[in-house]
C-alpha positions in Angstrom: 22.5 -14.1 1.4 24.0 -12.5 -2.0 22.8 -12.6 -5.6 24.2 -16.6 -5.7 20.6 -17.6 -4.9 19.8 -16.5 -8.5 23.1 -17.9 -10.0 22.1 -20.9 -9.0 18.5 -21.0 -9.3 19.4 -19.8 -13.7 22.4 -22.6 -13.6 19.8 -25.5 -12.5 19.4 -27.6 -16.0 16.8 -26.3 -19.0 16.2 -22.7 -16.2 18.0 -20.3 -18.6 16.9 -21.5 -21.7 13.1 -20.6 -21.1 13.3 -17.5 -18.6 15.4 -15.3 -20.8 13.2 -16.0 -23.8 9.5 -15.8 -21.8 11.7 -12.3 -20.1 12.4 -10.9 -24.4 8.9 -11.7 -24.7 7.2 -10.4 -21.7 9.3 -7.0 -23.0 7.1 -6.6 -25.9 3.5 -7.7 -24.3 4.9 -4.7 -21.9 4.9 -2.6 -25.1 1.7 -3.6 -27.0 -0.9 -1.8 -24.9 0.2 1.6 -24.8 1.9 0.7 -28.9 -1.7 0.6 -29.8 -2.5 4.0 -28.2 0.4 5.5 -29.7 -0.5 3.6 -33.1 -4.0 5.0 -33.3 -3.2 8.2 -32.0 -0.9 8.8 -34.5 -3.5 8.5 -37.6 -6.3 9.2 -35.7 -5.1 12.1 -33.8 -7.5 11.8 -31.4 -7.0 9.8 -27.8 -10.7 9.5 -27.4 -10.2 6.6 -30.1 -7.1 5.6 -29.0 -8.5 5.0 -25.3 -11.4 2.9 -27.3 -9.4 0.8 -29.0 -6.7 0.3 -25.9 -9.6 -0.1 -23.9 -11.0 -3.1 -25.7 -7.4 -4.7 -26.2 -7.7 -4.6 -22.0 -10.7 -5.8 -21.4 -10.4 -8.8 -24.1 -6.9 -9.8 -23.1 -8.1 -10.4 -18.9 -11.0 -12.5 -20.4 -9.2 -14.7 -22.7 -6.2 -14.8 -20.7 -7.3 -17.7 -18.3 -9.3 -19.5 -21.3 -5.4 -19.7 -23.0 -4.1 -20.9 -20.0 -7.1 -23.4 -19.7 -5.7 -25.1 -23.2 -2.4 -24.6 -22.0 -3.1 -26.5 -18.8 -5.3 -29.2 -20.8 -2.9 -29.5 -23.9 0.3 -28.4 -23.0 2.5 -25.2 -23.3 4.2 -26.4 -26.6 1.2 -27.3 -28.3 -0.9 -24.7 -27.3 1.9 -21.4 -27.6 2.7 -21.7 -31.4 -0.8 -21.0 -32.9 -1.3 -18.7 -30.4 1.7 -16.7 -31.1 0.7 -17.1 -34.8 -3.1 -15.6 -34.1 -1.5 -12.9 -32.0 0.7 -11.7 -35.0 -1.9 -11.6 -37.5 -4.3 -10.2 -34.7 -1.8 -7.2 -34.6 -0.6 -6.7 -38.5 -4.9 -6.8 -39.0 -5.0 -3.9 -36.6 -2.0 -1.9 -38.1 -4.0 -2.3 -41.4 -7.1 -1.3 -40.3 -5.6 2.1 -38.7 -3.4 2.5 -41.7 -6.6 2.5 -44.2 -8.7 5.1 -41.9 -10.9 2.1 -41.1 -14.0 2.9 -38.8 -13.7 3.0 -35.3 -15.7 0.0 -34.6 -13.4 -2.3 -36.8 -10.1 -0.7 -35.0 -12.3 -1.8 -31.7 -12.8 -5.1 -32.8 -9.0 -5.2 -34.2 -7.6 -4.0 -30.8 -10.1 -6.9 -28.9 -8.2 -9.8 -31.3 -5.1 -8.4 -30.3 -6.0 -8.4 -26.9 -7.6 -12.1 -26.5 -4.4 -13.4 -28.1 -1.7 -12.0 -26.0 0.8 -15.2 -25.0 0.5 -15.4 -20.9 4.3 -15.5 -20.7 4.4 -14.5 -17.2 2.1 -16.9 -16.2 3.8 -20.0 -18.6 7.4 -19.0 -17.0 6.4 -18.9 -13.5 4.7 -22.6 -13.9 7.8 -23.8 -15.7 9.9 -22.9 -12.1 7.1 -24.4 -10.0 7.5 -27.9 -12.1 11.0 -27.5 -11.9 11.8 -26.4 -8.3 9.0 -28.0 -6.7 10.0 -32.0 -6.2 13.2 -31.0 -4.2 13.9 -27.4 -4.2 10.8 -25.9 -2.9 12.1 -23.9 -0.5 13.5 -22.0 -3.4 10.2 -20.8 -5.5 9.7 -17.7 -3.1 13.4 -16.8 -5.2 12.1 -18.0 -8.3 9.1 -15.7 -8.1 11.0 -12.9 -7.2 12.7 -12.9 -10.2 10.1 -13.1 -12.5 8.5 -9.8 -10.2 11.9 -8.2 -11.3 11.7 -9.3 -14.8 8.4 -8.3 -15.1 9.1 -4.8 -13.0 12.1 -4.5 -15.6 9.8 -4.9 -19.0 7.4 -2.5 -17.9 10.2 0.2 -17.1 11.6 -0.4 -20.4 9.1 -1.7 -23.0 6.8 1.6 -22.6 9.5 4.2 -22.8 10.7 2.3 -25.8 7.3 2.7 -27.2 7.1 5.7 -26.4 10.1 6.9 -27.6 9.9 5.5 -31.2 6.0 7.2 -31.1 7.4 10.7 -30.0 10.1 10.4 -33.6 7.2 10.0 -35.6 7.2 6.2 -35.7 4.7 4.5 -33.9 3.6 1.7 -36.3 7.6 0.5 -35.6 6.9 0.3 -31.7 3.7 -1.9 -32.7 5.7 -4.0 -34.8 8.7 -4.3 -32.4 6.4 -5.3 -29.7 4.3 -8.2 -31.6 7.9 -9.0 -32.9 9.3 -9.6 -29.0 6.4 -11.1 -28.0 6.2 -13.9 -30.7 9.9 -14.6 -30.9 10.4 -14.8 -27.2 6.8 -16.7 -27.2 8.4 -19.3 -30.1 12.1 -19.5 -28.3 9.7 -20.3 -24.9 7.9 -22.8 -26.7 10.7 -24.8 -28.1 12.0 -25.6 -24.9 10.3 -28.9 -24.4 12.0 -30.4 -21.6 10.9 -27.7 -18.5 7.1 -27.9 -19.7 4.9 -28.7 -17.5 3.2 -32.0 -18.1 -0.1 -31.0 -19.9 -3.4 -32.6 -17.5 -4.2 -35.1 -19.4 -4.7 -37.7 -16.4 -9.0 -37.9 -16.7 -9.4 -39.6 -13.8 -7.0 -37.0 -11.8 -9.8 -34.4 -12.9 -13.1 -37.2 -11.8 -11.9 -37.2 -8.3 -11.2 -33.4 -8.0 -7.4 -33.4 -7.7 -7.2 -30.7 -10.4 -9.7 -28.8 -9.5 -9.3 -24.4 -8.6 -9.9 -24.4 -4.2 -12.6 -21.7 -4.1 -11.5 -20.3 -1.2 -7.8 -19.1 -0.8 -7.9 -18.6 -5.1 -10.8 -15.9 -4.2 -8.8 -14.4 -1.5 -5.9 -14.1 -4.1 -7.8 -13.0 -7.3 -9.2 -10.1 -4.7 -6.0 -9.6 -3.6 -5.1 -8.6 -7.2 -7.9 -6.9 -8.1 -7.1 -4.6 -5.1 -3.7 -4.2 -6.4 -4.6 -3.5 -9.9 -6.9 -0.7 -8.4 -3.9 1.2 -6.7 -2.1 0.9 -10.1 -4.9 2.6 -12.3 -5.2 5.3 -9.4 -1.7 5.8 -9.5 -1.1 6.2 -12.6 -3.6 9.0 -13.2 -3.0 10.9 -10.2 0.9 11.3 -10.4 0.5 12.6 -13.7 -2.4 14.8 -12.3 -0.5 16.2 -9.1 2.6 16.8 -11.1 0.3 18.9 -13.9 -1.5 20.5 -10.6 2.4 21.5 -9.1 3.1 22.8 -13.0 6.0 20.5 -13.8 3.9 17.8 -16.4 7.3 16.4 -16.8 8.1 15.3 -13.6 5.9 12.0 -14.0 8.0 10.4 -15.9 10.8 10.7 -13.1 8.3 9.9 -10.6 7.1 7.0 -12.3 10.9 5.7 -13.1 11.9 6.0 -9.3 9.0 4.0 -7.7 9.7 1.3 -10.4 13.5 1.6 -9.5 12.1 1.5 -6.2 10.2 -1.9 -7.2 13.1 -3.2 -8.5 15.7 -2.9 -5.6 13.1 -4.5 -3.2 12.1 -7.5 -5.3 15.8 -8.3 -5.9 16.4 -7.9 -2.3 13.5 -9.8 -1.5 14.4 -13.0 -3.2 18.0 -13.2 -1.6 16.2 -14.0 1.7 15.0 -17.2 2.7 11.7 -15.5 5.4 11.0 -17.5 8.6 7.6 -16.2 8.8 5.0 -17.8 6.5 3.7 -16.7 3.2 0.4 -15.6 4.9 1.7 -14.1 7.6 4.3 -11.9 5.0 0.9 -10.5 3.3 -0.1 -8.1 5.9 3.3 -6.8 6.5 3.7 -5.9 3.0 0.1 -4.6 2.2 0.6 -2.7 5.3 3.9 -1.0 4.1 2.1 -0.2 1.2 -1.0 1.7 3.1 1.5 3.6 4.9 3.4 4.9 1.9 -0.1 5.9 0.1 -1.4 7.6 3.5 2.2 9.5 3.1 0.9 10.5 -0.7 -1.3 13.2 1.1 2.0 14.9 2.8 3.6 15.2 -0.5 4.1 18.8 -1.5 6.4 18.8 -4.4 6.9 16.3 -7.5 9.9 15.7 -5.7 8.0 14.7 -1.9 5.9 12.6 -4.2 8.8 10.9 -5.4 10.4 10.0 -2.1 7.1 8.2 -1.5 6.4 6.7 -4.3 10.0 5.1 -4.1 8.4 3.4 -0.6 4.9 2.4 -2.4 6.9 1.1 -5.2 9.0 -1.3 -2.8 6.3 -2.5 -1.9 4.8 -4.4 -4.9 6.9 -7.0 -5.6 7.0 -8.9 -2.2 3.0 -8.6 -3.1 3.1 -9.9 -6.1 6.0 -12.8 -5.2 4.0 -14.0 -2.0 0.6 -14.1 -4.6 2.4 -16.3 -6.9 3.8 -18.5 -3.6 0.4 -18.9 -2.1 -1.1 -19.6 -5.8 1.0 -22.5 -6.5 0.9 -23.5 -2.7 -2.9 -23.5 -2.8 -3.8 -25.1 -6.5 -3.0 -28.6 -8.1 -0.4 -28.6 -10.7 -2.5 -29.3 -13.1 -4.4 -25.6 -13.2 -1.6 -23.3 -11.8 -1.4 -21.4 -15.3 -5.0 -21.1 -15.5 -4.8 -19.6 -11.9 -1.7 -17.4 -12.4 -3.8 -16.1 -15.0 -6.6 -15.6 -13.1 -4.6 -13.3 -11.0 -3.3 -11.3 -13.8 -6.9 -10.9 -15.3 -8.1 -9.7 -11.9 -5.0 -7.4 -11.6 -5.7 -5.7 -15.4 -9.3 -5.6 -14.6 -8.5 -3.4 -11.1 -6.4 -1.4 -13.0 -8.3 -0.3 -16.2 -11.8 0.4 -13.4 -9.3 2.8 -11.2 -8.4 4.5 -14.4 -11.9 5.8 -15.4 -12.8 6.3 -11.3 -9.4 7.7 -10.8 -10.3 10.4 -13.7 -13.8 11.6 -11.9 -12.4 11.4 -8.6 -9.6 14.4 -9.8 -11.8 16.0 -12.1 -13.9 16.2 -8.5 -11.4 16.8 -5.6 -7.9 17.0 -7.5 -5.2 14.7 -7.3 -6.0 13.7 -3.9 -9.2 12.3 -4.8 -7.1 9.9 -6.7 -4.4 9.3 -4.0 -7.4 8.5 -2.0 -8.5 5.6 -4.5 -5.3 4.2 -4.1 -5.0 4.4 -0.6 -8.8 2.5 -0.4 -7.0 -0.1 -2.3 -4.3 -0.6 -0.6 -6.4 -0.7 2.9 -8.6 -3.3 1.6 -5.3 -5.2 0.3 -4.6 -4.8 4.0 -7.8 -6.3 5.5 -8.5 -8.9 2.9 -4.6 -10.2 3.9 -5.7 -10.1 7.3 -9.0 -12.0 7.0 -7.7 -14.5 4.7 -4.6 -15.7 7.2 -6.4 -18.8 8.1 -7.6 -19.8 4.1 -3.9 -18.7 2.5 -2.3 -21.2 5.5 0.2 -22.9 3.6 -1.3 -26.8 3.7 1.1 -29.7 3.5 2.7 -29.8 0.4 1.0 -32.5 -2.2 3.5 -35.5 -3.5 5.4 -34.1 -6.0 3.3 -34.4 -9.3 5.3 -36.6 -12.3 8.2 -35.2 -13.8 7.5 -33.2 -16.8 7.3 -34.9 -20.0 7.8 -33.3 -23.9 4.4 -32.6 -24.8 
């Protein structure tokens, strides 16, 4: 199989015109985390606050993210996406404000948790617009669909921070704030104007009476662990590669380290998705999470900022055959008329792993070194492991449902 399978999937009718704008956008909500560190950094001069305020941005975004997707299950994308996108905006120009009149810290706090609760779930809103296109006769193809949203989104976080970061390092970080907010809403605005490949918004009452549209317990729990665990090994991991390549004297060396495991993300999604897998969904997970427990075990044997990087090149392939298969299962397990909410779901339970392991990442090198944080990412990727394992039987892909109505302009 060759790169056709993605030729064709962006040539199918009304695909291009709302993946490249929800990819522009997903570029800047890369950017607007670590844009606010940089922003209040800058004036403040002092991480501590910067940490508070990203911090709060965190937290706020993975609990409002699945109460947007609630509305944009409930109303629609196209109704739902423009006032968000405008609240985001004015969440963001309030914060740049605040920091550029010396507010307090607790108003920059409580700027930084608007911003957060705002953020457009573009990842979430493009991946439901391939399931409602590609799921009445083309099925078979969403396990290629997902992969390229894993790429996409592998892509904006490789290149969305560094941009950040490098418009913060030549004195300009209120830009990378504003070019972020500025990504995010157009791509958010060109998403939203494509009317045609929006999911039908659950409007069907009676649907909801009987249960159809209600969240299965079971194999979403299974999931939302899944990223939780996953979200873990990225907090530890980001904390302890810088660590270990400050320990080895080379501070420098993380952001190579960091660039080859996500170039090592990105050559295994793509590859991923060109492959139509005989084994099930399910049966994928374990084989992945275990690849993934191998490579951190292999963290411990790494001598050099350039062993670590060899590794982190395997951990890094890893991930997005994780994250496609969670995004298979999720719209395999859920009815149409909730998969946003539980797409975001995931990505709440994935933010809220990540920004725990940061703060336990932090004691557990200040404690043992950088091992103690290779070992919180290798607990993570063992329980990854084991919950894959005990959840075969609940993530069983059923019989697919009857195709749900063709989507409809909202």
């Amino acid at each position: 199989m060759h790169s056709a399978n993605y030729r064709r999937l962006l040539r199918t009718p009304g695909a291009a015109a709302f993946f490249l704008p929800a990819s522009l956008g997903r570029v800047g909500v890369a950017m607007t985390g670590l844009s606010i560190v940089w922003l209040v950094h800058g004036r403040t001069g002092a991480f501590g606050a910067a940490g508070l305020v990203s911090g709060a941005f965190a937290v706020s975004e993975a609990l409002g993210a699945p109460q947007l997707a609630r509305l944009v299950d409930r109303f629609g994308q196209t109704r739902v996406l423009p006032p968000a996108l405008l609240a985001h905006a004015a969440a963001v120009a309030v914060l740049g404000y605040l920091v550029a009149a010396d507010a307090p810290g607790a108003l920059l706090v409580l700027g930084g948790a608007a911003a957060g609760a705002s953020v457009p779930q573009l990842g979430a809103m493009s991946a439901a617009r391939w399931a409602a296109l590609l799921r009445t006769d083309r099925a078979a193809e969403l396990p290629t669909a997902f992969a390229l949203e894993s790429v996409t989104n592998a892509v904006g976080y490789l290149v969305g921070p560094a941009t950040v970061s490098a418009l913060a390092a030549a004195g300009h970080p209120m830009a990378g704030t504003a070019l972020a907010a500025s990504l995010s809403v157009a791509g958010g605005l060109a998403l939203a104007a494509q009317r045609d490949s929006a999911p039908a918004p659950a409007t069907d009452c009676a649907a909801r009476t009987r249960g159809d549209g209600s969240v299965p317990r079971g194999p979403v729990l299974v999931l939302v662990g899944l990223n939780l665990a996953i979200g873990v090994y990225f907090g530890a991991m980001q904390v302890s590669v810088a660590a270990f390549t400050v320990d080895h004297g080379a501070p420098g060396a993380a952001a190579p380290v960091f660039a080859v495991s996500n170039c090592g993300g990105l050559l295994a999604g793509w590859l991923y998705g060109l492959r139509r897998w005989r084994a099930a969904p399910a049966a994928q997970l374990p084989a992945a999470s275990g690849v993934l427990l191998f490579g951190t075990l292999l963290l411990f044997t790494a001598g050099s900022p350039c062993g670590l990087g060899m590794v982190v090149f395997l951990t890094g392939a890893a991930i997005p055959p994780l994250l496609t298969l969670f995004n298979v299962l999720t719209e395999s397990s859920v009815h149409p008329s909730v998969l946003t909410q539980a797409f975001s779901w995931l990505g709440s339970a994935g933010a809220a792993g990540s920004a725990a392991a940061a703060a336990l990442s932090g004691w557990a090198i200040d404690s043992r070194g950088p091992h103690g944080g290779f070992a919180l990412g290798a607990g993570a990727a063992a329980a990854t492991t084991l919950l894959s394992l005990a959840g075969l039987r609940l993530l069983r892909v059923p019989k697919r449902r009857p195709a749900a109505t063709r989507p409809t302009p909202d």
